[in-house]
Phi, psi and omega in degrees: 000332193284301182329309195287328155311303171296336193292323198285337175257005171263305206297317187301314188304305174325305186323278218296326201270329182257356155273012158261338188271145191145152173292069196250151175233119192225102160309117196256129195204177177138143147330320188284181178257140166288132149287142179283161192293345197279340186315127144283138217195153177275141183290126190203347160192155166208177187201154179262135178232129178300133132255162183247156166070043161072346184119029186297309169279060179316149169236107202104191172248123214245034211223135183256019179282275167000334180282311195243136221295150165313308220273354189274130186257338179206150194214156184236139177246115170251143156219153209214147166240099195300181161302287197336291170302336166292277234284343182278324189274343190267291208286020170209019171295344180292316210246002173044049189245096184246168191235138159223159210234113163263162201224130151235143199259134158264146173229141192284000000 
């Protein structure tokens, strides 16, 4: 019984280090001029971007031109990794299937 316990926490451990761990790439793109981070800004799109491979692979498109607006003259880019994207990677870690979450700021 003791075997089936360790097995069962190394399979947990394993979970949560390859659903934190990954390669991501997010592409930034758009008409506006980037603002630096310290700039405050409106919140005006954000999106979840798929990887495959640990984030080796996108699925979709992973690109923020779509995102920001003709009309954005400086705009700030976060990319952030949520509870949400934790909690999507531990239930599709069999499928190595990770989320990383982008946010774009319009800034004034």
């Amino acid at each position: 019984m003791i075997r089936g316990k360790k097995l069962i926490t190394l399979i947990l451990l394993v979970a949560v280090a390859t659903s934190v761990a990954g390669c991501f790439t997010i592409r930034i793109g758009g008409k506006a001029e980037l603002a630096p981070s310290s700039e405050e800004g409106t919140k005006i799109a954000h999106k979840r971007c798929w990887y495959a491979l640990w984030g080796l692979v996108p699925i979709g498109d992973n690109s923020t031109d779509s995102l920001i607006p003709e009309t954005a003259r400086k705009v700030r880019v976060e990319t952030k990794y949520t509870v949400p994207d934790f909690l999507i990677n531990i239930f599709t870690i069999l499928l190595t299937i990770e989320t990383f979450t982008v946010e774009i700021y319009e800034v004034k």
